[in-house]
N, CA and C of each residue as an Amber inpcrd file, in Angstrom:
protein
   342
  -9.1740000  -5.2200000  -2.2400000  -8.0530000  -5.5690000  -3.0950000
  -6.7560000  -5.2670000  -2.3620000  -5.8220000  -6.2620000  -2.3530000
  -4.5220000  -6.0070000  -1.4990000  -3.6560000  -5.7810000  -2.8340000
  -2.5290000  -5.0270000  -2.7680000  -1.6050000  -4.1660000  -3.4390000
  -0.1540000  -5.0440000  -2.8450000   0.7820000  -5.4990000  -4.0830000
   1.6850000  -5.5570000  -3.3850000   2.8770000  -4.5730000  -3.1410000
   3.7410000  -4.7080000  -2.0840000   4.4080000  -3.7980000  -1.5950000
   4.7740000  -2.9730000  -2.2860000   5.0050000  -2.8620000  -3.5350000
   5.7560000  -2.0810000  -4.3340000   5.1830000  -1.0740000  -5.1350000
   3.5150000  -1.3890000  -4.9960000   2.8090000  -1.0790000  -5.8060000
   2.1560000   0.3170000  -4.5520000   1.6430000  -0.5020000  -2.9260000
   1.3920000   0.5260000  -2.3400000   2.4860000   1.3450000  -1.5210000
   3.7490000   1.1810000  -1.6550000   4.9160000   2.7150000  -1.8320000
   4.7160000   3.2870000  -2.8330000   4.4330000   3.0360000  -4.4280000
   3.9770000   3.9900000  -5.5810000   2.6590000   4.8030000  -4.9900000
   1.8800000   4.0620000  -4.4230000   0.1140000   4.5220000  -4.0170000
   0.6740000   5.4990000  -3.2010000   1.5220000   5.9770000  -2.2080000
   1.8040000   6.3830000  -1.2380000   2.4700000   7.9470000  -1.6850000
   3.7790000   7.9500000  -2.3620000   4.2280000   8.8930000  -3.0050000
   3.3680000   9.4340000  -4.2110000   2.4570000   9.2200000  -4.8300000
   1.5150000   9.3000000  -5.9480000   0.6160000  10.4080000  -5.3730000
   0.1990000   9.8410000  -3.9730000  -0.7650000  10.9580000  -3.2410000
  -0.5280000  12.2600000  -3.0220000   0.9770000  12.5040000  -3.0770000
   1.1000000  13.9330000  -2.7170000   1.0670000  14.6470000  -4.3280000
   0.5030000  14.2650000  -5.4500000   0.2110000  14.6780000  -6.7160000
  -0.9520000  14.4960000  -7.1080000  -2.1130000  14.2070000  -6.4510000
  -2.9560000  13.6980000  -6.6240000  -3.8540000  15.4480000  -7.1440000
  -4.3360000  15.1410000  -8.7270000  -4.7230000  16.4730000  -9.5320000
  -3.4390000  17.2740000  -9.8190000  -2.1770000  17.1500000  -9.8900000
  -0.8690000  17.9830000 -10.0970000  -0.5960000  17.9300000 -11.1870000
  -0.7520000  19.3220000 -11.5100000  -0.6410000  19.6140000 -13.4880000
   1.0790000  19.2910000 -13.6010000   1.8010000  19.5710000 -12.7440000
   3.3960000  19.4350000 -12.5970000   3.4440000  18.1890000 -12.6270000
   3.0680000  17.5440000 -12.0870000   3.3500000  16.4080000 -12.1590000
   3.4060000  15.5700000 -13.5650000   2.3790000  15.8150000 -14.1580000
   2.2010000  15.5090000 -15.6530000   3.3930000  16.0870000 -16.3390000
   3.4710000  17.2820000 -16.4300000   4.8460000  17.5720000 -17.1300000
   5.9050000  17.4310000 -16.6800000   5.8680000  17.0340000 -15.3520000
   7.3420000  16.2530000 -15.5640000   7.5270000  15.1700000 -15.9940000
   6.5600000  14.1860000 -16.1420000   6.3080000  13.1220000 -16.6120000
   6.8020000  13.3160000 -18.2830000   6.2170000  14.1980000 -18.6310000
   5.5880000  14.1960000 -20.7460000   7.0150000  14.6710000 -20.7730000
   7.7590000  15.6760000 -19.9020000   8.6840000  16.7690000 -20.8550000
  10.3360000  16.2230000 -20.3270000  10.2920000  15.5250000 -19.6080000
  11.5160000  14.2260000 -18.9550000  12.1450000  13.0510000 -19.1930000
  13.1380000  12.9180000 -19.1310000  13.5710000  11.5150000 -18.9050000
  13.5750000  11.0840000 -17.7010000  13.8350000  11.6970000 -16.5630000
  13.3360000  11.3520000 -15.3680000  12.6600000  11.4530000 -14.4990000
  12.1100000  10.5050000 -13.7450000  10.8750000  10.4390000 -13.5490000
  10.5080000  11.7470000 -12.0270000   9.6090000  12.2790000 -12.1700000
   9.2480000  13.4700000 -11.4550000   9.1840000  12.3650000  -9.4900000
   9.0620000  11.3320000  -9.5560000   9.7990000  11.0130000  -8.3560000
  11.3320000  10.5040000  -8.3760000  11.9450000  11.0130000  -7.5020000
  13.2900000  11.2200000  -7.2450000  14.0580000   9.4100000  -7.2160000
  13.3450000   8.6210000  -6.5650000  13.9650000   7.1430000  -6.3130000
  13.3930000   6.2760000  -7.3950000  12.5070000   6.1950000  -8.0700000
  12.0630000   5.6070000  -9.1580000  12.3940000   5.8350000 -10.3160000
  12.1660000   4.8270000 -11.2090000  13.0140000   4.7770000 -12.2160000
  11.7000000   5.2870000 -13.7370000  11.6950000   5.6730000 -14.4350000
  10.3590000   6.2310000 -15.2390000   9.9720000   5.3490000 -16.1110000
  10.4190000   3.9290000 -16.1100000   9.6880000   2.7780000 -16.7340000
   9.1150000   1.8880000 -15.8820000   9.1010000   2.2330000 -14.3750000
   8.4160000   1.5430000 -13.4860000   7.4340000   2.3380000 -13.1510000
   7.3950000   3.8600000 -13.1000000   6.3480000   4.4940000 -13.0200000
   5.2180000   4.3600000 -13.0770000   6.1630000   3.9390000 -14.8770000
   4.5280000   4.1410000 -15.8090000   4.0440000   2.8990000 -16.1050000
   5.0320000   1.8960000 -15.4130000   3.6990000   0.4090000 -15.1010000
   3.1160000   0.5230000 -13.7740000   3.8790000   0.9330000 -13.1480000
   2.7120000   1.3580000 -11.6730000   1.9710000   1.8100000 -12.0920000
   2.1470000   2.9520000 -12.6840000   0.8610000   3.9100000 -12.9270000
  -0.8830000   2.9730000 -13.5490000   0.2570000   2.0460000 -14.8770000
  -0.7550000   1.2990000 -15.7230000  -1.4390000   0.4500000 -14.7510000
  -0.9650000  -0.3260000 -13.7030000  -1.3780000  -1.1520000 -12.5670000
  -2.3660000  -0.6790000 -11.5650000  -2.0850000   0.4400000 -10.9320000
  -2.8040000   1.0400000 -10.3110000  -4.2280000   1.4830000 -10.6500000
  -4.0680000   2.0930000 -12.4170000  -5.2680000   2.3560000 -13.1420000
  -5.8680000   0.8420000 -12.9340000  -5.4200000  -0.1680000 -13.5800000
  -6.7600000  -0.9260000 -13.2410000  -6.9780000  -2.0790000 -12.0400000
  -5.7760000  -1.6680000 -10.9170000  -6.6960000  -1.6900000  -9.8760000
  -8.1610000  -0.7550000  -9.5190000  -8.0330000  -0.1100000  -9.9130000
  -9.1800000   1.2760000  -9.6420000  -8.6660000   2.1240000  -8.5860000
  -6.9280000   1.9490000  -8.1710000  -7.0770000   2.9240000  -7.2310000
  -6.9770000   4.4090000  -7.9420000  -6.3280000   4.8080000  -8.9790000
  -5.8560000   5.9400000  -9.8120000  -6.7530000   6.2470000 -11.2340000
  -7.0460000   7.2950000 -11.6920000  -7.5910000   7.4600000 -12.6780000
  -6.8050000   8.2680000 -13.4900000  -6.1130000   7.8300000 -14.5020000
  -5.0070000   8.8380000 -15.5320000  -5.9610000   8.9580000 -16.4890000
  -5.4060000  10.5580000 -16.8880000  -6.2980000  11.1770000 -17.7390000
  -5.3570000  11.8570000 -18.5240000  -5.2730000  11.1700000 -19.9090000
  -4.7050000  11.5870000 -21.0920000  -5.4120000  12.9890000 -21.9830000
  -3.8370000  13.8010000 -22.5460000  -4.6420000  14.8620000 -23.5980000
  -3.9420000  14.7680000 -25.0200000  -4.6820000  13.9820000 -25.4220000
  -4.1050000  13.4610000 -26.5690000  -2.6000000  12.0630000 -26.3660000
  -1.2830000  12.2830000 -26.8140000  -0.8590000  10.8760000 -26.1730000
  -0.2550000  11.6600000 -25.1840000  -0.7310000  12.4700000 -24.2510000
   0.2090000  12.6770000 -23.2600000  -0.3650000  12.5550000 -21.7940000
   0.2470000  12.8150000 -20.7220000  -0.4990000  12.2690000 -19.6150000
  -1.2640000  13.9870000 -19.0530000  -2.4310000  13.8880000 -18.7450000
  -2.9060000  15.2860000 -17.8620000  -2.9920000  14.9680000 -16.8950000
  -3.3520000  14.5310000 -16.0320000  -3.6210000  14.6680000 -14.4530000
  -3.7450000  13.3470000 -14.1030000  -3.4320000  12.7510000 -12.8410000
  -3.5320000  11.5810000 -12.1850000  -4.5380000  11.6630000 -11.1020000
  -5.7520000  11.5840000 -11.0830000  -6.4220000  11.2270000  -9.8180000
  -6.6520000  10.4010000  -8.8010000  -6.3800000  10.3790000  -7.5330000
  -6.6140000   8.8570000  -6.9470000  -8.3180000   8.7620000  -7.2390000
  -8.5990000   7.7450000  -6.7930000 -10.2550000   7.1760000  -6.4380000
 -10.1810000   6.9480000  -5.3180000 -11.6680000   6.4690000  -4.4850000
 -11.6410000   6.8630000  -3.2510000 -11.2390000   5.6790000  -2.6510000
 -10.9860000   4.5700000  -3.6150000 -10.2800000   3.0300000  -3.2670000
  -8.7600000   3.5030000  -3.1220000  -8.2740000   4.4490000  -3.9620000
  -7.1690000   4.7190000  -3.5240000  -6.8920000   5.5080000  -2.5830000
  -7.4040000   6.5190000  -2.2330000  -7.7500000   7.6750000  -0.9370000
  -7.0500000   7.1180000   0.2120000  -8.6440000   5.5420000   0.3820000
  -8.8370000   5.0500000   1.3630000  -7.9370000   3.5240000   1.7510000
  -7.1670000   3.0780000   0.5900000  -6.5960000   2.3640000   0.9200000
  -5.3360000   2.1680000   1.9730000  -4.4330000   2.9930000   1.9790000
  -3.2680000   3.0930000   2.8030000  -3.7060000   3.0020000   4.2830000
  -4.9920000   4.0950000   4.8850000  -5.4080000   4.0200000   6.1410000
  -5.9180000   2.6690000   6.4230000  -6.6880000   2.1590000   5.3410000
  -6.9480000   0.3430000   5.8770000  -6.3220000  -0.2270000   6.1080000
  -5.1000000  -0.3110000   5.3080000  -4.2560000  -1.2160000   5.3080000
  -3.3620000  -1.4410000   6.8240000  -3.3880000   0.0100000   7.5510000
  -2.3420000   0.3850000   8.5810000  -3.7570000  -0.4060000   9.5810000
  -5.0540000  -0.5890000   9.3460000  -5.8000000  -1.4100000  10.0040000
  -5.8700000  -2.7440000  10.3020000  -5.8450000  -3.1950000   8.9530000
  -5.4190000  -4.2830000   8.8430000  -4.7270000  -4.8480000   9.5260000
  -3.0250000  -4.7640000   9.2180000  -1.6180000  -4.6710000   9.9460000
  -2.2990000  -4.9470000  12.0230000  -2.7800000  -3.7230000  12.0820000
  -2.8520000  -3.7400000  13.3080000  -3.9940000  -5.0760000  13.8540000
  -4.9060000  -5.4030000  12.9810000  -5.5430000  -6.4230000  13.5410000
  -5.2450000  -7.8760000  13.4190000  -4.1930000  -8.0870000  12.5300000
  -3.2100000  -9.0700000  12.5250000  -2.3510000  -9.4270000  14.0580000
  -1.8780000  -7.9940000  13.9900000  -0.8200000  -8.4060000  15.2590000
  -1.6830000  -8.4540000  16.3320000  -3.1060000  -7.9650000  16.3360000
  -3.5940000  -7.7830000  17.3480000  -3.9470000  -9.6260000  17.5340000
  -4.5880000 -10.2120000  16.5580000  -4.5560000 -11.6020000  16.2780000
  -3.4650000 -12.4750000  16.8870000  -2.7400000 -12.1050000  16.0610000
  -2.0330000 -13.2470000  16.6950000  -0.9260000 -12.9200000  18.2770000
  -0.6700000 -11.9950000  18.7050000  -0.5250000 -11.3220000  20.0300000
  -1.4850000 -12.3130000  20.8330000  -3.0530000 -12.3810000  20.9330000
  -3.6840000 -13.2960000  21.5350000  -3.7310000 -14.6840000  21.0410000
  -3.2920000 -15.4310000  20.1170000  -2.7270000 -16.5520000  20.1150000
  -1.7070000 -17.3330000  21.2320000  -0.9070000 -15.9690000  20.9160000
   0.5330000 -16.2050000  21.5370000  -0.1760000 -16.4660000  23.1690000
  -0.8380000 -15.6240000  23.6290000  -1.3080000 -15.5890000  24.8910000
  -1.9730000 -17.0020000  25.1100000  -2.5620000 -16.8980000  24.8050000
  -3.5530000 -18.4260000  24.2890000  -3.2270000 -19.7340000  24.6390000
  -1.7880000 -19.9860000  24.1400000  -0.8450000 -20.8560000  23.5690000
   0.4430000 -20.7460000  25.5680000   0.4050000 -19.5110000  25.7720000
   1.1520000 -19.2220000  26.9650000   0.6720000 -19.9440000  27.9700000
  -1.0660000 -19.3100000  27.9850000  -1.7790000 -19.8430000  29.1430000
  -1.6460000 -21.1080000  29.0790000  -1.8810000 -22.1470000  28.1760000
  -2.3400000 -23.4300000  27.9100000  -0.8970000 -23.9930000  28.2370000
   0.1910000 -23.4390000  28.1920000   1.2670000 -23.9720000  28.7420000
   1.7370000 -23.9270000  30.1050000   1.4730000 -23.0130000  30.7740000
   1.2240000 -22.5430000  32.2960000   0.5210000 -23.7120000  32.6680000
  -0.9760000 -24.2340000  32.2390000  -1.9560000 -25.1250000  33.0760000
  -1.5010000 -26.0180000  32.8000000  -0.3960000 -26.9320000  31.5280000
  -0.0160000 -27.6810000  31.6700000   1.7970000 -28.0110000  32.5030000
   1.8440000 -27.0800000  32.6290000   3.4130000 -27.1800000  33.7480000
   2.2610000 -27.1230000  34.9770000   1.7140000 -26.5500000  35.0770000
   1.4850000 -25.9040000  36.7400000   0.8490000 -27.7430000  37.3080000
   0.0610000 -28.4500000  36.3920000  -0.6250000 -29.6500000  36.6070000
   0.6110000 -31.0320000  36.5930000   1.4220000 -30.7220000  35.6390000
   2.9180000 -32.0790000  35.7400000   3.4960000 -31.7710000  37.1630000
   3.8300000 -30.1280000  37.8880000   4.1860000 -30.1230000  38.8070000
   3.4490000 -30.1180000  40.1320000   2.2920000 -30.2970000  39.5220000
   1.4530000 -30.6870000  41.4760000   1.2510000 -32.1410000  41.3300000
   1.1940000 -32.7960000  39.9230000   0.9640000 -34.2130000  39.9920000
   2.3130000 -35.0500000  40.3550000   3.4150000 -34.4310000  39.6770000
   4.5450000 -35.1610000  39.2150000   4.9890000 -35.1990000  40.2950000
């Protein structure tokens, strides 16, 4: 499952709370949101988003929030992703090469023919 950008910077800052009883109460006992650049009505649709991606598991006590867990889809997602990324560029890096060579054999052949 790919995350869009906005969703895995929430996945990212989320991790360093991952089981944080603080975290919850800053959440329940606030108007603002216990991360510093976010706003606490985007939070808590990230939050809702994330739950059913399956990367996060929120765990309510009664209507309030207790603990946020990642899952191991969420754990493990960020390190894939920086995989990913890299096998892209690694992709198309040899395109580019590809595309270089094939231009080389065609100059190098106009100028021994031409």
């Amino acid at each position: 499952m790919r995350l869009n950008p906005s969703l895995a910077r929430t996945l990212r800052a989320i991790r360093e709370f991952d089981g944080d009883e603080e975290f919850a109460n800053a959440f329940n006992d606030s108007d603002t949101s216990p991360i510093s650049w976010m706003p606490m009505d985007r939070l808590a649709s990230d939050l809702d988003e994330l739950e059913e991606a399956g990367m996060i598991r929120v765990l309510f006590s009664g209507d309030r929030l207790s603990r946020v867990y990642l899952t191991s889809s969420g754990r493990d997602y960020l390190p894939n992703r920086v995989h990913d990324v890299a096998m892209t560029v690694v992709k198309y890096l040899f395109q580019l090469l590809c595309g270089a060579a094939g231009g080389l054999v065609v100059w190098l052949l106009t100028s021994w023919l031409g």
